[in-house]
N, C-alpha and C positions, 0 to 999 in steps of 0.2 A: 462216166465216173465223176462224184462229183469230189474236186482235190480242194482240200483245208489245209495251209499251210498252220503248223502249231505252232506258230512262235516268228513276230515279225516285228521288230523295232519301226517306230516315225518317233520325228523329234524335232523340235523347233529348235530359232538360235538363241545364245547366249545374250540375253539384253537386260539393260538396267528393267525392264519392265518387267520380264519374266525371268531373272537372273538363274544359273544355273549355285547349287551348293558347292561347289569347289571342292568336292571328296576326293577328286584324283582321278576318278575315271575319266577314260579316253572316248572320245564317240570313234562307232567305226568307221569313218567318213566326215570328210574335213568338214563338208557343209550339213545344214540341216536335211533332212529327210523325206518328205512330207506325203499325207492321204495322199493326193493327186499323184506324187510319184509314184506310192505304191500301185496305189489302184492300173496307173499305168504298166508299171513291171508285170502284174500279174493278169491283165487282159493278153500282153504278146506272150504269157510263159504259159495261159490257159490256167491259170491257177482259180476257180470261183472263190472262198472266202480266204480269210487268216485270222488267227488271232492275234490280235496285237499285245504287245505286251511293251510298257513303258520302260525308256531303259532307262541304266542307273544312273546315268549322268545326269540326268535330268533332276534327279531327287525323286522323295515318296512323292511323284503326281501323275495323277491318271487323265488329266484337263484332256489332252489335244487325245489321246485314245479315245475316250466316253464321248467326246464332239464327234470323229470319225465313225464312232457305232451309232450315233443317233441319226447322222445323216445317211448313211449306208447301213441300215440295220442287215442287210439281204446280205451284205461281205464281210463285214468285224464285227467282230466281239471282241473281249479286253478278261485276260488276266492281270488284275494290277496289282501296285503295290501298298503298301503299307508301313509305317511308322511305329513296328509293333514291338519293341521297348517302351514306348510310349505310353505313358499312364493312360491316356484317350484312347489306346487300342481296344484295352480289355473292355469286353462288352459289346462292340461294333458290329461283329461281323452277322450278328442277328438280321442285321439290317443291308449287310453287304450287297445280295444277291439285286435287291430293290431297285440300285441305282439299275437306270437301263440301258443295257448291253455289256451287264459285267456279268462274267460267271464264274470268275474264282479268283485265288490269290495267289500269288508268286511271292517266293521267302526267299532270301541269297544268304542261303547262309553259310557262304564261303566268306560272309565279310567278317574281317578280325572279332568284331564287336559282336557277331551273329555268330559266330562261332563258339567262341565263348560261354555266349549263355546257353546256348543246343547244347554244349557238352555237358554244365550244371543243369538240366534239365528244366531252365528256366523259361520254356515254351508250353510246359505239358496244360497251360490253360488254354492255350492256342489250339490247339489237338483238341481237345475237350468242345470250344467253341465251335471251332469250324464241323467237327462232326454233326453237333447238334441242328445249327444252322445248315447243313448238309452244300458246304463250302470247299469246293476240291479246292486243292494246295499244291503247287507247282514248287518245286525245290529245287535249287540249282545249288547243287553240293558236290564235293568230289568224291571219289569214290573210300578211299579213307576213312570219311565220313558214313555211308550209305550202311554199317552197321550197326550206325545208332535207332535206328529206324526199325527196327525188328520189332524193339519192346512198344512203338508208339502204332504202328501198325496192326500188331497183336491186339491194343489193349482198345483201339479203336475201328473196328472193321467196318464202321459205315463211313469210314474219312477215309476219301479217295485223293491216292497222293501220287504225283507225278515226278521222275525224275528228269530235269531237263539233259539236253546232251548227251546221256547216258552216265550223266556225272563223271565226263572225261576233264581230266584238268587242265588247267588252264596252261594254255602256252607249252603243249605238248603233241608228241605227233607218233603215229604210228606204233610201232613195240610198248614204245614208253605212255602213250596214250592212255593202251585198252590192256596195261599191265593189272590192274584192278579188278579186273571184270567180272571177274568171281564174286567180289562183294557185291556188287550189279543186280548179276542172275540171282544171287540167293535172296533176292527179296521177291522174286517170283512165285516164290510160297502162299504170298499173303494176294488175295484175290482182290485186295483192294489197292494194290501200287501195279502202274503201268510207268513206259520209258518213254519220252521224246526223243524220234531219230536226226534232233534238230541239231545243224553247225557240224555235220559230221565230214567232208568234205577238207574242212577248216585244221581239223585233227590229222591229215594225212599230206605227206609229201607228194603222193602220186598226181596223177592226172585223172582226168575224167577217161572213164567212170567210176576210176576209185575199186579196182578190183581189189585193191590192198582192202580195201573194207567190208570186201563179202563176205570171207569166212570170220568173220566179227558179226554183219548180222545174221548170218544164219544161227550161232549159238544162240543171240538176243530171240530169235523167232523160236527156236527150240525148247526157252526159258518162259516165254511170256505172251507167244503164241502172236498173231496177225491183230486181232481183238485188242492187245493191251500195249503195243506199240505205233508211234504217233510217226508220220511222218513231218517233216519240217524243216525251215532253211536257217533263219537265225542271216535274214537275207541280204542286210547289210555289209555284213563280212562274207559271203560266202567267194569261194577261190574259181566258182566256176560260173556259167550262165545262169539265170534260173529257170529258163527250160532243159537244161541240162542237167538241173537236180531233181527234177520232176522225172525226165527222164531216166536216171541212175534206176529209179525203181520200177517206171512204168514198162521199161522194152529192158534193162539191160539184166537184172537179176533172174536167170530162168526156171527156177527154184517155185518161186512164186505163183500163185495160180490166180487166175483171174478172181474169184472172191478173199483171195491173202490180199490184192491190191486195192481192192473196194473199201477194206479195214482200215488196213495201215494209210493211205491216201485221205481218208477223211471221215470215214463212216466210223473208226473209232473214236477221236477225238469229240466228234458232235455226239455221239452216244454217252459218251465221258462226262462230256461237264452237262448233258444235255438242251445241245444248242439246236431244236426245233430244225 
């Protein structure tokens, strides 16, 4: 089987040279991160690639992700970010795909400022763009949120758009987690939004295996099938080993059938943004 983790933070330190923007984000881990340590974590957890994905602390830069995909083309690839209030946004993402080892964009738009304008429907160029340029869109939204998306979904069916975490909100755990979920599943409709199973662990009080979180994915697999659900760790923070979140899926859900885990493990995400 071959396991792609969806979604994996590295990150350097705070230096006069590379300064972080001081927006308030917390890293999930005192020191920095780095390729070598991932690449390490995921040789003993048997994990072969991940996408990485820069986090916000760091600000809109994709530097040290796009260096770790060039050097290890065979293990990353890079959802990054973007500046896209930014008058230099509009127009870009033509050219997105080009840099190499990137294959899509991630949007937070649970940030106050990001928020705002998604709700004034101040993104619908961005929808427009990335369709064209056929630019999947990773979204880290809550669940609140995830009915805005119906009309943008509808109105663009070749914009393939991702919801991280299952847009569980933040600093939330169990009941109160996956009280939303409804909004979730009901974008299962549109054949072009899939979910990342990523940070899920993070959301529950339990222990490994996290039985509290089965009857939460089986709706999600009932809703959006094996095909359009991602598995992933969000590995930084996660509360358990990470071959213990590898395993949550691969030996502990019995539900699953050996080709549901071929999907969900990696085969859907690389089919997804179409990572060769």
């Amino acid at each position: 089987m071959n396991i792609i983790d969806a979604q994996v933070h590295i990150w350097g330190a705070d230096t006069p040279e590379r300064p972080w923007p001081g927006q308030g984000h917390q890293p999930h881990r005192p020191h920095p991160f780095s390729m070598t340590d991932l690449l390490r974590e995921m040789d003993a957890a048997g994990v072969n690639r991940c996408i990485i994905v820069p986090p916000m602390w760091e600000g809109d830069r994709n530097d040290l992700a796009l260096e770790a995909a060039r050097l290890h083309p065979d293990r990353f690839a890079v959802t990054g970010l973007m500046t896209v209030d930014s008058p230099a946004a509009r127009g870009s993402l033509a050219a997105w795909r080009r840099q190499p080892g990137m294959l899509g964009l991630r949007l937070v738009l649970t940030r106050p400022r990001y928020r705002t304008l998604f709700e004034a429907g101040a993104f619908d160029w961005l929808w427009a763009e990335a369709e064209e340029a056929q630019v999947p869109i990773m979204l880290l939204v809550d669940m609140n949120q995830a009915p805005l998306l119906h009309p943008i979904a509808r109105r663009h069916p070749g914009l393939k758009i991702t919801l991280d975490h299952l847009a569980v909100p933040r600093d939330t755990k169990d009941e109160a987690a996956f009280a939303g979920l409804d909004n979730v599943l009901a974008l299962a409709q549109f054949p072009n939004v899939a979910v990342k199973l990523t940070a899920l662990p993070h959301f529950s009080a339990d222990e490994y295996p996290y039985r509290r979180l089965h009857p939460t994915l089986r709706r999600v697999y009932e809703a959006f099938g094996p095909q359009r659900m991602f598995w992933g760790t969000d590995l930084t923070r996660l509360s358990c080993s990470y071959s213990e979140a590898v395993r949550m899926f691969t030996e502990e859900i019995p539900w699953l059938t050996s080709a549901d885990k071929e999907w969900i493990m990696g085969r859907g995400i690389s089919t997804w943004l179409d990572w060769k």
